[in-house]
BASETI-102720 format. One record per residue: x, y, z of N, C-alpha, C in turn; residue number from 1; residue in one letter. Coordinates in pm, whole numbers. Each point is the difference from the previous one (the first is absolute). Layout:
N
<lumse n_px="X" n_py="Y" n_pz="Z" ca_px="X" ca_py="Y" ca_pz="Z" c_px="X" c_py="Y" c_pz="Z" nr="NUM" rest="A"/>
...
//
This chain:
81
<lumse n_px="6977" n_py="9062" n_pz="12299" ca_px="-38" ca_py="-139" ca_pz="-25" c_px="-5" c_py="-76" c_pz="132" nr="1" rest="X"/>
<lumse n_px="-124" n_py="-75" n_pz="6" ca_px="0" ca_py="-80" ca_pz="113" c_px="101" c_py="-166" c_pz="-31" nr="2" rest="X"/>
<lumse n_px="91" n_py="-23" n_pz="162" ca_px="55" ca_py="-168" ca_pz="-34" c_px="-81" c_py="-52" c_pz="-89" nr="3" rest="X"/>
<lumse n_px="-159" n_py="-40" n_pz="4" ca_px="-45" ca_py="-118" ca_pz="-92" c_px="56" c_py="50" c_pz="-179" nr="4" rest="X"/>
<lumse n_px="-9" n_py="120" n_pz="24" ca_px="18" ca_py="19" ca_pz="-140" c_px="160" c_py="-29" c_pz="-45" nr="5" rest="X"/>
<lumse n_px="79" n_py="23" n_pz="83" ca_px="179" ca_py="31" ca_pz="-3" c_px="55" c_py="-149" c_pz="-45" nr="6" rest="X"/>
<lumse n_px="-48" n_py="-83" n_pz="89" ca_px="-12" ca_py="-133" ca_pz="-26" c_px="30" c_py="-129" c_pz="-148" nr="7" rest="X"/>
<lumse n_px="-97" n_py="27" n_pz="-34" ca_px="13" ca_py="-65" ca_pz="-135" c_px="108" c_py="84" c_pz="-106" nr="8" rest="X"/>
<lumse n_px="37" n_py="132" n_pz="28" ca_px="91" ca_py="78" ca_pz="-82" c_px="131" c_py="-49" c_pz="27" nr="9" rest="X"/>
<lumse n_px="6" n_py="-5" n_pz="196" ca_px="157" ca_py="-34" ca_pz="27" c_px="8" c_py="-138" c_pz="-76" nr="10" rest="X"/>
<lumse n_px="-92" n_py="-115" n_pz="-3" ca_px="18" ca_py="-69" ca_pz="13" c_px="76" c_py="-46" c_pz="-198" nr="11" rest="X"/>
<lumse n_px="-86" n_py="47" n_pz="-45" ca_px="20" ca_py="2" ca_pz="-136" c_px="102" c_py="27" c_pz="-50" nr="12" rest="X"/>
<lumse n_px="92" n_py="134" n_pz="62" ca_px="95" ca_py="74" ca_pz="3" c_px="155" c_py="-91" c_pz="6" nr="13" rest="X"/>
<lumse n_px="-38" n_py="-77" n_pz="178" ca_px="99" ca_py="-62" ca_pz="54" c_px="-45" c_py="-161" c_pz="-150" nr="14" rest="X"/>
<lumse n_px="-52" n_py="-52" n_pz="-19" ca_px="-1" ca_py="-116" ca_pz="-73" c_px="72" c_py="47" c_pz="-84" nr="15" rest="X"/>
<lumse n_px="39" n_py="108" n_pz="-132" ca_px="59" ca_py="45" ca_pz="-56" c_px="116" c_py="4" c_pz="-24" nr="16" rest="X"/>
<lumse n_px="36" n_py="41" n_pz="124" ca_px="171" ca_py="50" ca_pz="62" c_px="16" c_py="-179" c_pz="35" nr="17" rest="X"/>
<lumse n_px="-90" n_py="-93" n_pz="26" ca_px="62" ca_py="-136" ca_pz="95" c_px="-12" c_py="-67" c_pz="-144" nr="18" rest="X"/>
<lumse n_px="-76" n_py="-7" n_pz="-154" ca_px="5" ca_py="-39" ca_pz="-34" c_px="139" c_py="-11" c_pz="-137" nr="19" rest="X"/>
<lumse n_px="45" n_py="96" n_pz="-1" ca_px="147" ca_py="34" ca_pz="-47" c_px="94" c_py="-29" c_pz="47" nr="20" rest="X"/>
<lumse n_px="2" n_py="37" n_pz="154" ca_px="155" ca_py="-23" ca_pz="98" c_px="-1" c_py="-190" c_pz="-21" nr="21" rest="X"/>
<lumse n_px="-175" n_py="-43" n_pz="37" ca_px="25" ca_py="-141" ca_pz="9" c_px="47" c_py="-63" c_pz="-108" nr="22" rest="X"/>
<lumse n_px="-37" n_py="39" n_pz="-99" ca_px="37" ca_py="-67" ca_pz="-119" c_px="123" c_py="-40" c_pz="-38" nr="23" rest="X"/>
<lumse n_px="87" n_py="154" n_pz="53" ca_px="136" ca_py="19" ca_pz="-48" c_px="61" c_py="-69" c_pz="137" nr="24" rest="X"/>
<lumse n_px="-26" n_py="14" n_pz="67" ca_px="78" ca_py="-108" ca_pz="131" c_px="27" c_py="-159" c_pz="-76" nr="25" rest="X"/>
<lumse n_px="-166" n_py="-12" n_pz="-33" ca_px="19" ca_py="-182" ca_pz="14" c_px="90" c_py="-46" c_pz="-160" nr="26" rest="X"/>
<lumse n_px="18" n_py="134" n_pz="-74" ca_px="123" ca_py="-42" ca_pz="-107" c_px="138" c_py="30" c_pz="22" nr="27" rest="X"/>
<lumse n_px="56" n_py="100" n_pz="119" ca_px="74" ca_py="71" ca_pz="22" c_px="90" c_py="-140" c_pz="76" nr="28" rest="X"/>
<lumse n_px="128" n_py="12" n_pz="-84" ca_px="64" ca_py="-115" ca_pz="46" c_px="69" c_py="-30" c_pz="159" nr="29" rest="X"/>
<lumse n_px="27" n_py="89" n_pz="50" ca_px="-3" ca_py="-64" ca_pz="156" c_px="-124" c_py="-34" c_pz="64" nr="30" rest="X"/>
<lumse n_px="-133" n_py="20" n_pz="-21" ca_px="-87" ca_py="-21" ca_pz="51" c_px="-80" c_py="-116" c_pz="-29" nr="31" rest="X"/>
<lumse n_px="42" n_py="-11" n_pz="-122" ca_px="-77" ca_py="-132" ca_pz="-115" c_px="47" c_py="-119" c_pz="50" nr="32" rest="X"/>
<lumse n_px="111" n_py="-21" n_pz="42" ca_px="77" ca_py="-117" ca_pz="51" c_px="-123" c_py="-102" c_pz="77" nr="33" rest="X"/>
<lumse n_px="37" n_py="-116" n_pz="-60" ca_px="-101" ca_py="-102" ca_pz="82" c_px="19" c_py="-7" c_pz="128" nr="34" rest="X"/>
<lumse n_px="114" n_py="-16" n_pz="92" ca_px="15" ca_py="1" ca_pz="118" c_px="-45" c_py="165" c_pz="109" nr="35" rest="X"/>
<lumse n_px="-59" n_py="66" n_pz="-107" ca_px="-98" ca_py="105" ca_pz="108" c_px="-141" c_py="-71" c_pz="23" nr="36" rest="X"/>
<lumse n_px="-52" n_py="36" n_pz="65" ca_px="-108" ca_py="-62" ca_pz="15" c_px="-116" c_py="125" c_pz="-27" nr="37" rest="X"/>
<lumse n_px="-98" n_py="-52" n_pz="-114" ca_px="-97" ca_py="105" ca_pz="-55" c_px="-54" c_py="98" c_pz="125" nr="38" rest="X"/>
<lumse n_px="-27" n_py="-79" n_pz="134" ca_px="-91" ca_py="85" ca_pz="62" c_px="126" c_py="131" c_pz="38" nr="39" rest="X"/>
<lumse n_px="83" n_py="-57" n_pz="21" ca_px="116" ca_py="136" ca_pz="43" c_px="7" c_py="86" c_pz="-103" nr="40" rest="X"/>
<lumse n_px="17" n_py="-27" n_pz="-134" ca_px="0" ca_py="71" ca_pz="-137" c_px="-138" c_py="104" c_pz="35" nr="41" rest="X"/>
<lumse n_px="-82" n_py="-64" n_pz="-19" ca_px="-164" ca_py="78" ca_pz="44" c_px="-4" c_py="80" c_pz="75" nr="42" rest="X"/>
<lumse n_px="70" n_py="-19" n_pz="114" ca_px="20" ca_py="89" ca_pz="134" c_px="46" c_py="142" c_pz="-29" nr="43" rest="X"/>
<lumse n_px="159" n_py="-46" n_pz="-91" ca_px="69" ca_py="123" ca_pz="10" c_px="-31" c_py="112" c_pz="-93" nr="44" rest="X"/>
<lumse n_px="-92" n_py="-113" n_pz="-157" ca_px="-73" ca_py="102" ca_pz="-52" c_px="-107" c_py="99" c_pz="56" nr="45" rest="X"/>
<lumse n_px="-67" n_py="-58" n_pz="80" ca_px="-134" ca_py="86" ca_pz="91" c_px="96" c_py="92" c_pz="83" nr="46" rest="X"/>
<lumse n_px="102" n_py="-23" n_pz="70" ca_px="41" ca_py="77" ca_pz="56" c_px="77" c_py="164" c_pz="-59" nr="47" rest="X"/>
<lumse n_px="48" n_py="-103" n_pz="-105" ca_px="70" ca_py="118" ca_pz="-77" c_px="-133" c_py="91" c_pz="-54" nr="48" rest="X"/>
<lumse n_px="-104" n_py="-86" n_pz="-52" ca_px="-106" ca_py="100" ca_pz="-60" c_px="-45" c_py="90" c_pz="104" nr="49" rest="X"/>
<lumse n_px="-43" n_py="-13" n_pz="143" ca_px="-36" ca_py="77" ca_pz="86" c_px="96" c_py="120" c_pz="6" nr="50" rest="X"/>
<lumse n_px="156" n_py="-9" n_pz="-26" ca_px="58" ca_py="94" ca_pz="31" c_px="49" c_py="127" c_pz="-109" nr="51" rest="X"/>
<lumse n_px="-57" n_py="-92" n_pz="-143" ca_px="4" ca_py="65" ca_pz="-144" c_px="-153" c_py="92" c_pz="48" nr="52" rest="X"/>
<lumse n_px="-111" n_py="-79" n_pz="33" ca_px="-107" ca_py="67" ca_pz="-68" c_px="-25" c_py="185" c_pz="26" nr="53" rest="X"/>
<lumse n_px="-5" n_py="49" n_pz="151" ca_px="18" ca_py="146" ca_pz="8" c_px="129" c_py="61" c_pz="-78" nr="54" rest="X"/>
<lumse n_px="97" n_py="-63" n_pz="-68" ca_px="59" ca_py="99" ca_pz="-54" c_px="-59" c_py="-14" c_pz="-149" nr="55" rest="X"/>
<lumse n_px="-98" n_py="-75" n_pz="-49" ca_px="-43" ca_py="-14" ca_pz="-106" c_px="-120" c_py="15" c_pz="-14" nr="56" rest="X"/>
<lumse n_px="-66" n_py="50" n_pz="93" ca_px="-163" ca_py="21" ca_pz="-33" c_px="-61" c_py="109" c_pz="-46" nr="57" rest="X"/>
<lumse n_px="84" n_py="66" n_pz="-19" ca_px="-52" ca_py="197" ca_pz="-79" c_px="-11" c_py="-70" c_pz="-171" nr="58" rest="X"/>
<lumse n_px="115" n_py="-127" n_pz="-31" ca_px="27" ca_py="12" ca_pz="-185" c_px="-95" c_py="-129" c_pz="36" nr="59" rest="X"/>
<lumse n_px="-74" n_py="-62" n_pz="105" ca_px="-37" ca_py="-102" ca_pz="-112" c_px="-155" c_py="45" c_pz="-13" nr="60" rest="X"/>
<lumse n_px="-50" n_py="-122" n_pz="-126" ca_px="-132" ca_py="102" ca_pz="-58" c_px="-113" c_py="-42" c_pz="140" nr="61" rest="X"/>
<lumse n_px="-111" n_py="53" n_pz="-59" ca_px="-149" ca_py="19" ca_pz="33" c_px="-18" c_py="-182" c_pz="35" nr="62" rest="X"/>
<lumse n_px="-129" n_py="-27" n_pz="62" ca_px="-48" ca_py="-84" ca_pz="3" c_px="-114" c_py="14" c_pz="-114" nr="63" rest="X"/>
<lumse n_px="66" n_py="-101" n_pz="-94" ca_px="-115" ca_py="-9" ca_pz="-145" c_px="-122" c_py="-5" c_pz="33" nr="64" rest="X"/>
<lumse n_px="-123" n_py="47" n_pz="-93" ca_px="-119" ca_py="-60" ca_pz="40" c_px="-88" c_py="-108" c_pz="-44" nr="65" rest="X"/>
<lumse n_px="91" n_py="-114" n_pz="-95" ca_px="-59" ca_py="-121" ca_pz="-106" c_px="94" c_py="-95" c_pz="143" nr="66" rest="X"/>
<lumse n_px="-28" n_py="-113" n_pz="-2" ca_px="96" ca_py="-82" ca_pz="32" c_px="92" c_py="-89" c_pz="-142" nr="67" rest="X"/>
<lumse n_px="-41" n_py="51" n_pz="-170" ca_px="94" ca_py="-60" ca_pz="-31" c_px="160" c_py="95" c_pz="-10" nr="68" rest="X"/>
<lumse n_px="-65" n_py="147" n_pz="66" ca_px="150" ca_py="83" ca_pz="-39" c_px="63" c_py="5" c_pz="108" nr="69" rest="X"/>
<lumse n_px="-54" n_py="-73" n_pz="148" ca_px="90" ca_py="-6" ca_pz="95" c_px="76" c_py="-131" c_pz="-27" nr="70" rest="X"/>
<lumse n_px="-92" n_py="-124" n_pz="-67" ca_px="95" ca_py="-104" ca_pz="-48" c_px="152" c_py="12" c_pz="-89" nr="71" rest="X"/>
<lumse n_px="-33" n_py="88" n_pz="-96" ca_px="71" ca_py="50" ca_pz="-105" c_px="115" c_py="24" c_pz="93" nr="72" rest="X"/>
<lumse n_px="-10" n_py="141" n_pz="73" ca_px="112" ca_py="79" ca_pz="66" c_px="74" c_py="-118" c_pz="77" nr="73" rest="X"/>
<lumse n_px="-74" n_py="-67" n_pz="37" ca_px="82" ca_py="-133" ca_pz="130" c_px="104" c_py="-73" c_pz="-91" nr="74" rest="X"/>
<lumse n_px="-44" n_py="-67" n_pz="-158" ca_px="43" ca_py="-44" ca_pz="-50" c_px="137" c_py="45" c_pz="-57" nr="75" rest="X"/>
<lumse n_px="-44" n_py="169" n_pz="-35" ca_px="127" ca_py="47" ca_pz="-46" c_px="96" c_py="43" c_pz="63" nr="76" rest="X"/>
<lumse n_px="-47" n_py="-6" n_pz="150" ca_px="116" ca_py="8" ca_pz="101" c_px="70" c_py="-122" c_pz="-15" nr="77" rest="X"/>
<lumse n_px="-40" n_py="-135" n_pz="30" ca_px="66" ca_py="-93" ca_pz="-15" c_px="50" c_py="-30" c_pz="-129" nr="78" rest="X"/>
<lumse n_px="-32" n_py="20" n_pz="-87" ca_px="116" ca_py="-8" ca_pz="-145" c_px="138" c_py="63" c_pz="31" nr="79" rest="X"/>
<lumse n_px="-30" n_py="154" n_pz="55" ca_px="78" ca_py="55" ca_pz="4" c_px="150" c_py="-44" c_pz="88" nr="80" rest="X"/>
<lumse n_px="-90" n_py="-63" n_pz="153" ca_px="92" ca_py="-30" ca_pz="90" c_px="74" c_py="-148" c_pz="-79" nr="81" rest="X"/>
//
């Protein structure tokens, strides 16, 4: 596979993994606290996701080929988180 192609997969991949961790951060009670400030919350989620995603990229799925089943999957990550 060429980068252009790798691209939109990582990218899909990592939204996945950032859209769960984030979720569960911004309810997760040390983090939720008003006196954090969102952009730091944001931070440490992206950061943490960068360091989740290679140990998680063999289980997560395919890049769908509809955009409403990549919506779907995004969504049910975040329910989940």
């Amino acid at each position: 596979m060429n980068p252009a192609e790798l691209l939109p997969l990582f990218t899909f991949q990592f939204m996945l993994v950032f859209a769960r961790l984030g979720t569960a951060m911004f309810v997760f009670p040390a983090l939720s606290d008003p006196s954090i400030n969102p952009r730091v919350r944001l931070l440490i989620g992206i950061l943490i996701s960068f360091i989740l995603y290679p140990l998680l990229a063999k289980q997560l799925p395919a890049l769908p080929p509809a955009t409403g089943d990549m919506l779907a999957l995004l969504a049910q990550e975040m329910l989940i988180g």
